[in-house]
PDB file of the backbone (N, CA, C, O) and the ligand in Angstrom, with CONECT records:
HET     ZN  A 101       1
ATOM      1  N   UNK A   1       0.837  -1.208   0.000  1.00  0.00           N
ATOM      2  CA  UNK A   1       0.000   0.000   0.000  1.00  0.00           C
ATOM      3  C   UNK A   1       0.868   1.252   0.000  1.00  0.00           C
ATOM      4  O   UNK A   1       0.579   2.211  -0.716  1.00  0.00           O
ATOM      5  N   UNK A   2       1.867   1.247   0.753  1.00  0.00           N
ATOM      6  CA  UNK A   2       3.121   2.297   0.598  1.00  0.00           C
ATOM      7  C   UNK A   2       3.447   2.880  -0.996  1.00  0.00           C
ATOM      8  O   UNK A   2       3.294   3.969  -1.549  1.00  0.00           O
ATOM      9  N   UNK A   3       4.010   1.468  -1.441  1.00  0.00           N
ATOM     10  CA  UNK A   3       4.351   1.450  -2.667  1.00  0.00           C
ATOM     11  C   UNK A   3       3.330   3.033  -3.484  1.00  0.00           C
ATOM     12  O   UNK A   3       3.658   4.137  -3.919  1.00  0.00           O
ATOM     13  N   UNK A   4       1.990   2.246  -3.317  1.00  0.00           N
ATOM     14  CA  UNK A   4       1.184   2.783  -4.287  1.00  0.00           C
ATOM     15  C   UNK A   4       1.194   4.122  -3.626  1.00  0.00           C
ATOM     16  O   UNK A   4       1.788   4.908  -4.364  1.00  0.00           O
ATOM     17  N   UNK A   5       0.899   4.526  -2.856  1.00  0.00           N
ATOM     18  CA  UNK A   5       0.956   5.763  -2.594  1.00  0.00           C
ATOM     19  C   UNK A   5       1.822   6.698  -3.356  1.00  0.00           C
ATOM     20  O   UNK A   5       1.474   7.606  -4.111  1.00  0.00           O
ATOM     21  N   UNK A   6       3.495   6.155  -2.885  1.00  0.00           N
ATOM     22  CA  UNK A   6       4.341   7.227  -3.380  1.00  0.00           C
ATOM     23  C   UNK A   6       4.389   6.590  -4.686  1.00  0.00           C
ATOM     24  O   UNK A   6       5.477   6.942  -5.141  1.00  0.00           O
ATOM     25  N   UNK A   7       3.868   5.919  -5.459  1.00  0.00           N
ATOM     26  CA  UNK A   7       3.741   6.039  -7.222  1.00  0.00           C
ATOM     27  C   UNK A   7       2.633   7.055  -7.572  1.00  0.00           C
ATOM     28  O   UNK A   7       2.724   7.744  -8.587  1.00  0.00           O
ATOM     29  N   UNK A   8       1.543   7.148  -6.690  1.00  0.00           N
ATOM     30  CA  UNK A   8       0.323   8.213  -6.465  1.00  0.00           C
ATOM     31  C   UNK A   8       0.773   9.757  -6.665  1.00  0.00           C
ATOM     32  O   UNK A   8       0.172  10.685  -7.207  1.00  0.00           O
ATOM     33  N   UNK A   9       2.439   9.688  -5.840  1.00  0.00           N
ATOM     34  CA  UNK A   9       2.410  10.895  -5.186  1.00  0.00           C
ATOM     35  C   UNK A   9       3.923  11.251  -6.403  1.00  0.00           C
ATOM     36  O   UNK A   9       4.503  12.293  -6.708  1.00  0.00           O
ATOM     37  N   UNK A  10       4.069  10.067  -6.739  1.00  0.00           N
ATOM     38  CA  UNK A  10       4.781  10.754  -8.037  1.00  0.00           C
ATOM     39  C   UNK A  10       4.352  11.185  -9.364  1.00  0.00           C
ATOM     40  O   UNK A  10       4.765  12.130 -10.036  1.00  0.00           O
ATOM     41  N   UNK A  11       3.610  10.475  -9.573  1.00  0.00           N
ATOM     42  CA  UNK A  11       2.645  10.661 -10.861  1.00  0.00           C
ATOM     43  C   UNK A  11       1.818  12.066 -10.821  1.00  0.00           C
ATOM     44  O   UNK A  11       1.643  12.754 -11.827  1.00  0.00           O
ATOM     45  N   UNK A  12       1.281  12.436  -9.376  1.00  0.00           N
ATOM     46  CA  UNK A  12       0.808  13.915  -9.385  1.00  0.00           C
ATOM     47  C   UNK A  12       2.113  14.492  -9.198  1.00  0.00           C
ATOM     48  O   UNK A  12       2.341  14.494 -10.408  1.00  0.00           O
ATOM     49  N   UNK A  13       2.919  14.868  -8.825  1.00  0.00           N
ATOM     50  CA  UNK A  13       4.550  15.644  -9.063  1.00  0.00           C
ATOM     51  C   UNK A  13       4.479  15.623 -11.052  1.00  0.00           C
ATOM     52  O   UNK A  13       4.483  16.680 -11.682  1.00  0.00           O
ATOM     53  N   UNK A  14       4.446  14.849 -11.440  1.00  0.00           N
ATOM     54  CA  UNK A  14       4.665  14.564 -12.729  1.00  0.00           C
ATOM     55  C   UNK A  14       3.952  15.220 -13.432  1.00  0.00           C
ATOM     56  O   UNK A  14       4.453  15.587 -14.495  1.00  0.00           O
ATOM     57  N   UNK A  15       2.635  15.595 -13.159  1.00  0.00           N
ATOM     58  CA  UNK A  15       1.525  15.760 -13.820  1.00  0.00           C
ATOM     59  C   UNK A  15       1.772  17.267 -13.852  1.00  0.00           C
ATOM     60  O   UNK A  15       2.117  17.859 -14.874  1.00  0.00           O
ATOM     61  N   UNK A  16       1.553  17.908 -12.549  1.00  0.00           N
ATOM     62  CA  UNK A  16       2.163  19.256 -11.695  1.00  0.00           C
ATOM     63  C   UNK A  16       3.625  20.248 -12.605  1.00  0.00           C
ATOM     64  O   UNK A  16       3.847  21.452 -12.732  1.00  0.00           O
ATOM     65  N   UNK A  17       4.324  19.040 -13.055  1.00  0.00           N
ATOM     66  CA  UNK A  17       5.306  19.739 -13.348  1.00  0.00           C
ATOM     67  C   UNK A  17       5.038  19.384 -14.959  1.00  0.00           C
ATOM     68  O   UNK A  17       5.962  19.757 -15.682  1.00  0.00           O
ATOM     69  N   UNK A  18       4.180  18.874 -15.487  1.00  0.00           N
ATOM     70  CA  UNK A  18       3.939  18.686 -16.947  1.00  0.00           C
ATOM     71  C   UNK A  18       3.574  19.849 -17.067  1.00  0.00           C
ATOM     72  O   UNK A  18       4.140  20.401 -18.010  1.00  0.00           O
ATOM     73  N   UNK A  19       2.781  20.560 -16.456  1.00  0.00           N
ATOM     74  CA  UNK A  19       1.663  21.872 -16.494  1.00  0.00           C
ATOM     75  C   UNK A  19       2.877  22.817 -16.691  1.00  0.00           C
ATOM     76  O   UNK A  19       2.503  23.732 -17.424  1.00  0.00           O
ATOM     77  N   UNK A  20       4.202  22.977 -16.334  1.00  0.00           N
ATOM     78  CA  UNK A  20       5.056  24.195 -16.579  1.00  0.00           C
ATOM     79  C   UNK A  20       4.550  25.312 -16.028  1.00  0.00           C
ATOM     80  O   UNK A  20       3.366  25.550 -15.792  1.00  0.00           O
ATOM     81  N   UNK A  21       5.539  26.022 -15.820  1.00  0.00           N
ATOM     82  CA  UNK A  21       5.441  27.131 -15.126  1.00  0.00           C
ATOM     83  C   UNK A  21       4.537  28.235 -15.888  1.00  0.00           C
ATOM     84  O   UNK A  21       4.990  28.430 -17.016  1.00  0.00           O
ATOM     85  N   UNK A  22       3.658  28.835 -15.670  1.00  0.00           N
ATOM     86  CA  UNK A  22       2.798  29.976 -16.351  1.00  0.00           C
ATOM     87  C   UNK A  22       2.617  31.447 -15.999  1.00  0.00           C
ATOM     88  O   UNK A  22       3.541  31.533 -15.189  1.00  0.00           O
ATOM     89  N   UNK A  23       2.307  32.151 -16.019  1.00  0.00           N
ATOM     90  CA  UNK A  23       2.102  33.327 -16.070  1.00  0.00           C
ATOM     91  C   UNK A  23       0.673  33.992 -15.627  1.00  0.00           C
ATOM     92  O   UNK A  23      -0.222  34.022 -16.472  1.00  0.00           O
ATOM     93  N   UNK A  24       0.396  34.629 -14.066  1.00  0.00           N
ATOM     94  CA  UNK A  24      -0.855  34.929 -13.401  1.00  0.00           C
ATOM     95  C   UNK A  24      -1.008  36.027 -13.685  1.00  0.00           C
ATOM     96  O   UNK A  24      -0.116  36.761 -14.110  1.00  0.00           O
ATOM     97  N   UNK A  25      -2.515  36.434 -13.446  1.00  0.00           N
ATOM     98  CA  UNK A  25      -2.687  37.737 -13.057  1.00  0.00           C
ATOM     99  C   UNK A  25      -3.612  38.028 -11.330  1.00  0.00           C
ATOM    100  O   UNK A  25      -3.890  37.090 -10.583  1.00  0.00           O
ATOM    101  N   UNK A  26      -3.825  38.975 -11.130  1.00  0.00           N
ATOM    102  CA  UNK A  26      -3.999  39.249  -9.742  1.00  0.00           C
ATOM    103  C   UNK A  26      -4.914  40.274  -9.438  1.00  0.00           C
ATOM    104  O   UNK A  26      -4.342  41.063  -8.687  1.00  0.00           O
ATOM    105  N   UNK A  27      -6.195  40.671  -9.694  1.00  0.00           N
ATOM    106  CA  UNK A  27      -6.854  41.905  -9.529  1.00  0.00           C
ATOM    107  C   UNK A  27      -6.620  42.571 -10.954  1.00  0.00           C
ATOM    108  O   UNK A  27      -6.699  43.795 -11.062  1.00  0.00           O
ATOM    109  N   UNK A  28      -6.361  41.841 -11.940  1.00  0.00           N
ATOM    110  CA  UNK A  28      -6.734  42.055 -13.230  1.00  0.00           C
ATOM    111  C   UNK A  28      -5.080  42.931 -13.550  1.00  0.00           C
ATOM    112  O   UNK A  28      -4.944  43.795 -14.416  1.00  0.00           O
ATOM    113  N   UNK A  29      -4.151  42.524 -12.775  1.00  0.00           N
ATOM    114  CA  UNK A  29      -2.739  42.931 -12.907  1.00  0.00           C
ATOM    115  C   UNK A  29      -1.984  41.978 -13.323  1.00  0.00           C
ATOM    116  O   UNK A  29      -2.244  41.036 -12.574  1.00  0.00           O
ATOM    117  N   UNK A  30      -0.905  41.528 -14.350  1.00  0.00           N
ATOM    118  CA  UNK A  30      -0.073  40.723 -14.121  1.00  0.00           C
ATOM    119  C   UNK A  30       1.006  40.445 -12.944  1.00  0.00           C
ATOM    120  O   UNK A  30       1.793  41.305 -12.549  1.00  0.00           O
ATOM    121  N   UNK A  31       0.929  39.042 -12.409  1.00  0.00           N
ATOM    122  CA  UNK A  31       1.823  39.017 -11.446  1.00  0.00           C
ATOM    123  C   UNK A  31       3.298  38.638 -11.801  1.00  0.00           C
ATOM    124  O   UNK A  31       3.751  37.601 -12.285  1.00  0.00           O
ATOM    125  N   UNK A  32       3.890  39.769 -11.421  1.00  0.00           N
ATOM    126  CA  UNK A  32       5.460  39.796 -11.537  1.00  0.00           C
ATOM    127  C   UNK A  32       6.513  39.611 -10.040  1.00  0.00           C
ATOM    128  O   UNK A  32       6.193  40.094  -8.953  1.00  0.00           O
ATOM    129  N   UNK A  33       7.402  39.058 -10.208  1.00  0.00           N
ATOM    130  CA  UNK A  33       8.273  38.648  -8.921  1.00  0.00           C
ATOM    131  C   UNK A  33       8.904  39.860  -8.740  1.00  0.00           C
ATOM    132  O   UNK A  33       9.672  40.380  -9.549  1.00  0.00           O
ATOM    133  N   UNK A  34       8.586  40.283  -7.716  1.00  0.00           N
ATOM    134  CA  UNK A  34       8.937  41.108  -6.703  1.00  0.00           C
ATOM    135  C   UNK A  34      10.521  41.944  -6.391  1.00  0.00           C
ATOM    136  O   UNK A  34      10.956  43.076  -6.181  1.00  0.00           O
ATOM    137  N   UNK A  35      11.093  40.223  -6.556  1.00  0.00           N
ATOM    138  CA  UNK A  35      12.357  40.602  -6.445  1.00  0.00           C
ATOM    139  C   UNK A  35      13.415  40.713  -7.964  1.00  0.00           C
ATOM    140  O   UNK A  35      14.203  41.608  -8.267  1.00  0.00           O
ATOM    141  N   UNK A  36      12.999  39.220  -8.847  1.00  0.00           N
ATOM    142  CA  UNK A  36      13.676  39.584  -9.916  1.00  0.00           C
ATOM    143  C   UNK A  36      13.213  39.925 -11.498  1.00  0.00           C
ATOM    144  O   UNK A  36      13.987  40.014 -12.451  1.00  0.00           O
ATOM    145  N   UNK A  37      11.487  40.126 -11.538  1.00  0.00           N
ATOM    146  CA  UNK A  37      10.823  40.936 -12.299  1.00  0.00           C
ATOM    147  C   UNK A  37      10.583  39.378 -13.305  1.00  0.00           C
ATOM    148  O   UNK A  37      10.759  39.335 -14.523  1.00  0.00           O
ATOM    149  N   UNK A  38      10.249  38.464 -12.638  1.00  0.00           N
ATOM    150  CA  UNK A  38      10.168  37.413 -13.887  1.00  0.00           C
ATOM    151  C   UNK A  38       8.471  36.710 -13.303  1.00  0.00           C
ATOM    152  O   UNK A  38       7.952  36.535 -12.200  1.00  0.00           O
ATOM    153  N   UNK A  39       8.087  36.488 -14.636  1.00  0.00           N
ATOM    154  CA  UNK A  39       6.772  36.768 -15.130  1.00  0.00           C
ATOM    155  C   UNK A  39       6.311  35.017 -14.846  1.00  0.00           C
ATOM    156  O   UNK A  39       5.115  34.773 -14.691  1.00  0.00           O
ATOM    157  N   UNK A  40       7.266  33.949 -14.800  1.00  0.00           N
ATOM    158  CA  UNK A  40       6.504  32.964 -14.772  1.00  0.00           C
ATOM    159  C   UNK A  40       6.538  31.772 -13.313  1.00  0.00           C
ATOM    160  O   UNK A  40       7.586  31.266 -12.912  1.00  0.00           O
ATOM    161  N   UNK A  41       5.350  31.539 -12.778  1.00  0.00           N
ATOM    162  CA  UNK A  41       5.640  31.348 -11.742  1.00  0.00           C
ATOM    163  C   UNK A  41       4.761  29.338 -11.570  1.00  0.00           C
ATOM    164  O   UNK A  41       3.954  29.044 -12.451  1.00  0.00           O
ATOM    165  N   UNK A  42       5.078  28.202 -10.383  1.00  0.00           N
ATOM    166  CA  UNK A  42       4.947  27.644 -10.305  1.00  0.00           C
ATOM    167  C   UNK A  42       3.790  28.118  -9.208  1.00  0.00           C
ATOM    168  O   UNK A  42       3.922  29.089  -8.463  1.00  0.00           O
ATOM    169  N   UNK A  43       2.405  27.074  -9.263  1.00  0.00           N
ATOM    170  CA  UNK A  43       1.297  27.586  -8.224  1.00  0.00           C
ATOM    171  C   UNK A  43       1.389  26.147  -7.024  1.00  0.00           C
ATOM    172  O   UNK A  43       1.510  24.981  -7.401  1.00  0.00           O
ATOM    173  N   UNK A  44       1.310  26.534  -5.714  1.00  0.00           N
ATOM    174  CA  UNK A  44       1.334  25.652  -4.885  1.00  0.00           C
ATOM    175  C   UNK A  44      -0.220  26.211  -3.383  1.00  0.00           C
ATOM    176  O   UNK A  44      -0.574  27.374  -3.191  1.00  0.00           O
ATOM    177  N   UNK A  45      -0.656  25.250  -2.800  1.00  0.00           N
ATOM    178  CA  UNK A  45      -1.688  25.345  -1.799  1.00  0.00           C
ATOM    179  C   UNK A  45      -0.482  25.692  -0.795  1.00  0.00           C
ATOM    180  O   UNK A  45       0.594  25.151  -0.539  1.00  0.00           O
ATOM    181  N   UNK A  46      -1.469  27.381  -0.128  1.00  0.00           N
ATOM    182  CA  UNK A  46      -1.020  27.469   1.020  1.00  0.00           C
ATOM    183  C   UNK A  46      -1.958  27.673   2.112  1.00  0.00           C
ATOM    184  O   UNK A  46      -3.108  28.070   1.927  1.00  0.00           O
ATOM    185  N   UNK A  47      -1.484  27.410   3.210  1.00  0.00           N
ATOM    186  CA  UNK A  47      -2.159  27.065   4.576  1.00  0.00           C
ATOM    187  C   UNK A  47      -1.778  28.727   5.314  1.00  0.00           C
ATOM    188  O   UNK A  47      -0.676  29.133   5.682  1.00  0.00           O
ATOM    189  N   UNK A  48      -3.114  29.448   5.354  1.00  0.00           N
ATOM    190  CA  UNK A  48      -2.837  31.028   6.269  1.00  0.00           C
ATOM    191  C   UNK A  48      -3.282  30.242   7.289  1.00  0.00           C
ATOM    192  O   UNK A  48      -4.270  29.508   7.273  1.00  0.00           O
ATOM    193  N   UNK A  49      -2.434  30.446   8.261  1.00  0.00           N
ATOM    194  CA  UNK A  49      -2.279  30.300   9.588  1.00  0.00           C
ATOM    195  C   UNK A  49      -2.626  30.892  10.288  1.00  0.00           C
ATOM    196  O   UNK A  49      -2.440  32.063   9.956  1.00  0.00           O
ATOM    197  N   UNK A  50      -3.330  30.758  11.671  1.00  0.00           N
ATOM    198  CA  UNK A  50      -3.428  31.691  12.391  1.00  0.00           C
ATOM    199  C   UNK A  50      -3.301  31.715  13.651  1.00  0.00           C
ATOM    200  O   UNK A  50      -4.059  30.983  14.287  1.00  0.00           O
ATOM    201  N   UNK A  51      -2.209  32.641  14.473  1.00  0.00           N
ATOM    202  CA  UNK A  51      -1.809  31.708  15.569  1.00  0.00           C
ATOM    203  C   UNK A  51      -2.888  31.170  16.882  1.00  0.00           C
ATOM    204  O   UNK A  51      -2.654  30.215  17.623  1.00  0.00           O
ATOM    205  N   UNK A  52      -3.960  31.953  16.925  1.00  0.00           N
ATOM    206  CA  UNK A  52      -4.968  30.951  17.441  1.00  0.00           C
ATOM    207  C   UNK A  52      -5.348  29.646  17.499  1.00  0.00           C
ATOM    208  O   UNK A  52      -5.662  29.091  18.551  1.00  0.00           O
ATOM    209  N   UNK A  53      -5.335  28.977  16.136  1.00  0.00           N
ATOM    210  CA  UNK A  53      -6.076  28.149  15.432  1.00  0.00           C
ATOM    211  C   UNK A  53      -4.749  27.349  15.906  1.00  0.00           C
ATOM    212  O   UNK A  53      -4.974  26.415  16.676  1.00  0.00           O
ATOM    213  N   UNK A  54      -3.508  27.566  15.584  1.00  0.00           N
ATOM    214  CA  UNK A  54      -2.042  26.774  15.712  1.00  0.00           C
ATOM    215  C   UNK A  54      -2.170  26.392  17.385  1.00  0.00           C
ATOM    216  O   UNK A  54      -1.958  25.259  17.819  1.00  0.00           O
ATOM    217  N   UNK A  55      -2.475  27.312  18.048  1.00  0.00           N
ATOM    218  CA  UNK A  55      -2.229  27.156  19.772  1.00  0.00           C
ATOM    219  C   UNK A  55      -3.091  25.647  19.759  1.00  0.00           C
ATOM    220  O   UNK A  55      -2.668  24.492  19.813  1.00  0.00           O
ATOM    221  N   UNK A  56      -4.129  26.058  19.687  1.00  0.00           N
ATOM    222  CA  UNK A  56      -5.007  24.989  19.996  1.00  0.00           C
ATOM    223  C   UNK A  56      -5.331  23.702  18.970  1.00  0.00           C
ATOM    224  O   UNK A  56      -6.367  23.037  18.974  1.00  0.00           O
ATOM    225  N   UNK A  57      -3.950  23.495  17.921  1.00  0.00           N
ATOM    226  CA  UNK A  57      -3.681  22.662  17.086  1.00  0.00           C
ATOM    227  C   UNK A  57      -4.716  22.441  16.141  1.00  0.00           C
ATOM    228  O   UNK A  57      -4.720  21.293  15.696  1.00  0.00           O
ATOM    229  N   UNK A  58      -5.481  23.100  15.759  1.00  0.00           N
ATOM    230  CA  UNK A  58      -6.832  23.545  14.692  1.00  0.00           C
ATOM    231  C   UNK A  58      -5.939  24.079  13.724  1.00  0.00           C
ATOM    232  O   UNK A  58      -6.098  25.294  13.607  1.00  0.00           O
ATOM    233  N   UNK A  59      -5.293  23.735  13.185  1.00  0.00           N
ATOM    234  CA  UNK A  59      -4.250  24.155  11.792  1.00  0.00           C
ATOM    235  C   UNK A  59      -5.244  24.440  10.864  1.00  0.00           C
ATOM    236  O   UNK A  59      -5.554  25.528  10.379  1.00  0.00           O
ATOM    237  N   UNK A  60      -5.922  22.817  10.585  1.00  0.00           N
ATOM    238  CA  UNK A  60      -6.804  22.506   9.517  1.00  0.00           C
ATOM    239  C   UNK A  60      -8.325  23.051   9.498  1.00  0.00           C
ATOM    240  O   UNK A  60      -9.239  22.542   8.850  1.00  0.00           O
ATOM    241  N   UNK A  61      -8.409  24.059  10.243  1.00  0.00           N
ATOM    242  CA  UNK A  61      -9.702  24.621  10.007  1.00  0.00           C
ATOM    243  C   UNK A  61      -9.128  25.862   9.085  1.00  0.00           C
ATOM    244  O   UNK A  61      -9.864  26.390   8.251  1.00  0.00           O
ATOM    245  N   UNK A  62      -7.932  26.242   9.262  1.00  0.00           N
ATOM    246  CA  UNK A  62      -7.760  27.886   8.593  1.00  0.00           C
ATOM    247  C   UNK A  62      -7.873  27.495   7.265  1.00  0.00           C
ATOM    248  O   UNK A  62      -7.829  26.507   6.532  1.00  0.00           O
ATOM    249  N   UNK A  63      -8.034  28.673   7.274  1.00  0.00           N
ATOM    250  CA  UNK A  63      -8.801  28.485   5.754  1.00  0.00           C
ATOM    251  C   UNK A  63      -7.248  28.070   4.310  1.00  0.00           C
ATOM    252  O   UNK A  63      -6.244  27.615   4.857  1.00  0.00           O
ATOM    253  N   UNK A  64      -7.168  28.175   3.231  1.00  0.00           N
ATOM    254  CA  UNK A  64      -6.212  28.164   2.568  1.00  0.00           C
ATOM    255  C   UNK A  64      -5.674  29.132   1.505  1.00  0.00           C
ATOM    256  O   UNK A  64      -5.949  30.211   2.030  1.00  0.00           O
ATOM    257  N   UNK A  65      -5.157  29.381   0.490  1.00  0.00           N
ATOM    258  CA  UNK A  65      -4.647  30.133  -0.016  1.00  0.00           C
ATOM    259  C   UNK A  65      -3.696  30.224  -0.927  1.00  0.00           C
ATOM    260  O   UNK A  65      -2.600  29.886  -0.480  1.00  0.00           O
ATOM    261  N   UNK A  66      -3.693  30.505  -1.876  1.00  0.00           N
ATOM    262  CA  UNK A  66      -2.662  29.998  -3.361  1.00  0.00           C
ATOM    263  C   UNK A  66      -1.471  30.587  -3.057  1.00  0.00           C
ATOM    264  O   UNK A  66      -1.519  31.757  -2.678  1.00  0.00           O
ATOM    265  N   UNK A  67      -0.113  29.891  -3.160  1.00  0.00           N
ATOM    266  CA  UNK A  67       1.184  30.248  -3.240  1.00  0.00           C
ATOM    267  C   UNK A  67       1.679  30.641  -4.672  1.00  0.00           C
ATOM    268  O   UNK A  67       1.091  29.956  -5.510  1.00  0.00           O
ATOM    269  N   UNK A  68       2.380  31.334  -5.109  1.00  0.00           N
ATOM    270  CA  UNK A  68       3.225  31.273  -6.266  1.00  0.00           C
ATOM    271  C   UNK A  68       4.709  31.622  -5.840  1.00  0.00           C
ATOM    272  O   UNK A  68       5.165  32.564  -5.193  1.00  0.00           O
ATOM    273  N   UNK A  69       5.443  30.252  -6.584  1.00  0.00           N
ATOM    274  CA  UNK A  69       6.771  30.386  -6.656  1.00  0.00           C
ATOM    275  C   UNK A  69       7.135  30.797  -7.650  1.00  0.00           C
ATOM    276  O   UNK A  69       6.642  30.382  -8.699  1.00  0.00           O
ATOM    277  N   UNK A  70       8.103  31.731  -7.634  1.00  0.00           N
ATOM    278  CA  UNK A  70       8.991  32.119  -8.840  1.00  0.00           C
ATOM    279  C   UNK A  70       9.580  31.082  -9.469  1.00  0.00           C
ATOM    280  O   UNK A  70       9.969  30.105  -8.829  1.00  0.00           O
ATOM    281  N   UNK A  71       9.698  31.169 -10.651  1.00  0.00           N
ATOM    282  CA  UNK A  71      10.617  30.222 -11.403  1.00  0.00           C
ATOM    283  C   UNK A  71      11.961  30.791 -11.793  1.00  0.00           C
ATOM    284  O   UNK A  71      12.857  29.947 -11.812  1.00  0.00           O
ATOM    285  N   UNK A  72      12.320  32.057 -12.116  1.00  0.00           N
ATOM    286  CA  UNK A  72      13.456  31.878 -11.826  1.00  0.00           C
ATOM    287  C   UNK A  72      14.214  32.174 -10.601  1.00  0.00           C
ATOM    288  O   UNK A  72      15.360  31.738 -10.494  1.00  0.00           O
ATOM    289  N   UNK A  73      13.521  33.078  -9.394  1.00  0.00           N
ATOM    290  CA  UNK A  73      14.502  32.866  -7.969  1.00  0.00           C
ATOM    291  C   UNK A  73      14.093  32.250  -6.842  1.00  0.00           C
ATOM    292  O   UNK A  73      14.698  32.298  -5.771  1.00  0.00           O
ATOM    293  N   UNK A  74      12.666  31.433  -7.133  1.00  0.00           N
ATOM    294  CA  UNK A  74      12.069  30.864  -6.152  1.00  0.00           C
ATOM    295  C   UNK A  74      11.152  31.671  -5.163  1.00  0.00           C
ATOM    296  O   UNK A  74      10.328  30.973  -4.572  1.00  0.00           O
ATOM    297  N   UNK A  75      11.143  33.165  -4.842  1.00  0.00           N
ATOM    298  CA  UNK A  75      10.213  33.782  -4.186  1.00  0.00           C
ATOM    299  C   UNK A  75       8.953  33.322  -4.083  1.00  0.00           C
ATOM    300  O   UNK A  75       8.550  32.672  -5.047  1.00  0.00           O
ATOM    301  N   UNK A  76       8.245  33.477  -3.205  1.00  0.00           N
ATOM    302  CA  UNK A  76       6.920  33.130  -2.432  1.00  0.00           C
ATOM    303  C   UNK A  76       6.110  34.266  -2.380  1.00  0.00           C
ATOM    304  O   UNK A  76       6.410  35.248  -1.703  1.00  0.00           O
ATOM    305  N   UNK A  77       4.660  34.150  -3.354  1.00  0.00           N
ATOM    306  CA  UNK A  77       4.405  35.480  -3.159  1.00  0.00           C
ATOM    307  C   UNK A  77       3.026  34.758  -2.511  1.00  0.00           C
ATOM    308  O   UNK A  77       2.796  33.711  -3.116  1.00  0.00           O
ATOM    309  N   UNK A  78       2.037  35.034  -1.436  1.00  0.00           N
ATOM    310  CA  UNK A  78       0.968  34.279  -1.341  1.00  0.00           C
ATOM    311  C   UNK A  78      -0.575  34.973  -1.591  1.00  0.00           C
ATOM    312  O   UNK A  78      -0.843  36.143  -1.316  1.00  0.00           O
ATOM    313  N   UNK A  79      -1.398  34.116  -2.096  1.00  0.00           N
ATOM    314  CA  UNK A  79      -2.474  35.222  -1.966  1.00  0.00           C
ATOM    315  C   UNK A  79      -3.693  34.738  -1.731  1.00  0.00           C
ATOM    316  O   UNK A  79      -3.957  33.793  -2.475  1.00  0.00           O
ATOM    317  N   UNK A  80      -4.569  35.036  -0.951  1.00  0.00           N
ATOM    318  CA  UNK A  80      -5.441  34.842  -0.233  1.00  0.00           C
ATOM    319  C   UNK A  80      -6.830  34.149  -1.965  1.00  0.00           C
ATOM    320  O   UNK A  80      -7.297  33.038  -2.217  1.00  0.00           O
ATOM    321  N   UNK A  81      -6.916  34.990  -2.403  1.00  0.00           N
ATOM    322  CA  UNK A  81      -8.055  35.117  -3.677  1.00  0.00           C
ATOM    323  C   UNK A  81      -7.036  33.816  -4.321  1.00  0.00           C
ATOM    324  O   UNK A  81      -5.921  33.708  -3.810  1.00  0.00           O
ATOM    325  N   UNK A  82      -7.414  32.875  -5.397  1.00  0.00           N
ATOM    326  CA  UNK A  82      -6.660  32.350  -6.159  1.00  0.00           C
ATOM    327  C   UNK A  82      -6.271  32.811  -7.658  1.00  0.00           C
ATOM    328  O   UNK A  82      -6.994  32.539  -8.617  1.00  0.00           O
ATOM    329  N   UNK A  83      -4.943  33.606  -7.784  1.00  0.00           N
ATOM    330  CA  UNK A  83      -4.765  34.365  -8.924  1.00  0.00           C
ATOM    331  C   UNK A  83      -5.216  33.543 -10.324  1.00  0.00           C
ATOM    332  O   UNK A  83      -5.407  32.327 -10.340  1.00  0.00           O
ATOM    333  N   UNK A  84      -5.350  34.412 -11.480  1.00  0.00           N
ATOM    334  CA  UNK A  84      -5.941  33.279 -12.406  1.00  0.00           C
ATOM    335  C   UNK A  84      -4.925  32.940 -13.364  1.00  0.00           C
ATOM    336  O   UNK A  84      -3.842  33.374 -12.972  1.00  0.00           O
ATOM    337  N   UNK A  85      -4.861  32.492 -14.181  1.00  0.00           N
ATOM    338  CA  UNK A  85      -3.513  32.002 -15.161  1.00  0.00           C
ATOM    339  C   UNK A  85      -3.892  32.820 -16.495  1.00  0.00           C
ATOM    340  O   UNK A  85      -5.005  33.131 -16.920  1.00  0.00           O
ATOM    341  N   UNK A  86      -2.956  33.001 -16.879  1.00  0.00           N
ATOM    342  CA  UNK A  86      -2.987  33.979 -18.492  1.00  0.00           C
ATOM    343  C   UNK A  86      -2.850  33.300 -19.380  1.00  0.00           C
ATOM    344  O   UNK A  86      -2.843  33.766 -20.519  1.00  0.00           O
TER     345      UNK A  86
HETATM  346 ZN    ZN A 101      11.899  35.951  -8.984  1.00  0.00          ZN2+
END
């Protein structure tokens, strides 16, 4: 059952990274990296935290939130709304 899992959990990696890196927008803005002005970014689920919810180990009630990584310096930009793809 192991096995299958991490063949599960490679095949979505696979799939994830078939999709290539793309290009968002954000409030009808293109999203650009912050730090080195590059336009195409990898999208990942993020978890807003809140330290309430953390104290009392309720992680999984906060709500969630789209990550984008830069592709070329790796920056983390996060955003609450899920930006849309161009
Ligand atoms: Zn960058």
């Amino acid at each position: 059952m192991k096995k299958l899992g991490r063949a599960l959990k490679a095949g979505a990696k696979g799939f994830a990274n078939a999709c290539g890196p793309v290009c968002y927008q954000a409030g009808g803005v293109q999203v650009r990296c912050t730090h080195c002005k590059g336009e195409l970014f990898r999208e990942q689920e993020a978890l807003l935290n809140t330290s309430g919810m953390t104290l009392v180990n309720l992680d999984w009630l906060n709500k969630s939130g789209t990550a984008l990584l830069c592709e070329n310096c790796g920056l983390i930009q996060c955003y609450a709304k899920k930006p849309d793809k161009l």
